[in-house]
C-alpha positions in Angstrom: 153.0 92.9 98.0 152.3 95.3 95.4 154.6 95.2 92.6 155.9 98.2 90.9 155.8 99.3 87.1 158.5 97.8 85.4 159.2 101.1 83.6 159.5 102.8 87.6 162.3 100.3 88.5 166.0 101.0 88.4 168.2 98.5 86.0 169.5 97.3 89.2 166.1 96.8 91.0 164.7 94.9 88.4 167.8 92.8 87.8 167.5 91.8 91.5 163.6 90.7 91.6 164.4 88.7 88.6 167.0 87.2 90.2 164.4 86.5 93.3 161.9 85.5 91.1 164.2 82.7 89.1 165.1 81.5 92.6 161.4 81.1 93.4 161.1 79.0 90.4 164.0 77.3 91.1 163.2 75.9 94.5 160.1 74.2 92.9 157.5 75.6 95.4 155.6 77.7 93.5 151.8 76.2 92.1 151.5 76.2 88.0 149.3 79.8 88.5 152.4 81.0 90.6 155.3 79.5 88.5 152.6 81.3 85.1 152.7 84.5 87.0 156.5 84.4 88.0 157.5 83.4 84.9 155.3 86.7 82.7 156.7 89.2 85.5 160.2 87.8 84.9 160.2 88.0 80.9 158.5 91.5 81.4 161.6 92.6 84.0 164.4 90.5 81.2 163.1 92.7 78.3 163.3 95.8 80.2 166.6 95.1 81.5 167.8 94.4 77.8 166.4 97.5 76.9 168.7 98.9 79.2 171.5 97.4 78.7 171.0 98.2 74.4 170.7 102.0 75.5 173.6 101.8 77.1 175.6 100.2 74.8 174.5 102.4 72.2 175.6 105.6 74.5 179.4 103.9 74.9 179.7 102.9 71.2 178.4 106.7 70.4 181.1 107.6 72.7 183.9 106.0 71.4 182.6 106.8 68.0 182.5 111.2 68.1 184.7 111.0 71.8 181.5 113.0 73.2 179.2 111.2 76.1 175.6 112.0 75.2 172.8 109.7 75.6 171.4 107.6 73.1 168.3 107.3 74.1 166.4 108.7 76.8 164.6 106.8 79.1 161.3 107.8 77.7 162.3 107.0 74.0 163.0 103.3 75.0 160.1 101.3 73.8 158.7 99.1 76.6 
């Protein structure tokens, strides 16, 4: 199956094939290329989804900061 862009997925969408993939990984069934392949897809999917998660943390603290709810970053500004 074709796998999309990282940067194409919702927060939610990547969170759950990460989660997929660490039960994959889990179970023990994967070969060494699989488990190598599983494991580079699911750090690229943990650092977007900490991405994420900063951004958003930034927008709340900016929020409670001035008591306006802009973004802090736009999704094109965030760096992965």
């Amino acid at each position: 199956m074709e796998q999309k862009e990282v940067k194409n997925l919702s927060f939610e969408q990547a969170m759950q094939e990460l989660e997929a993939i660490v039960e994959k990984m889990e179970d023990g069934t994967l070969s060494l290329e699989e488990s190598v392949q599983a494991y580079a897809r699911g750090t690229e999917l943990a650092k977007f989804c900490r991405g994420k998660l900063n951004a958003a943390e930034a927008t709340i603290r900016k929020l409670e900061s001035d008591g306006s709810l802009t973004p802090y970053l736009d999704d094109k500004e965030i760096p992965f």
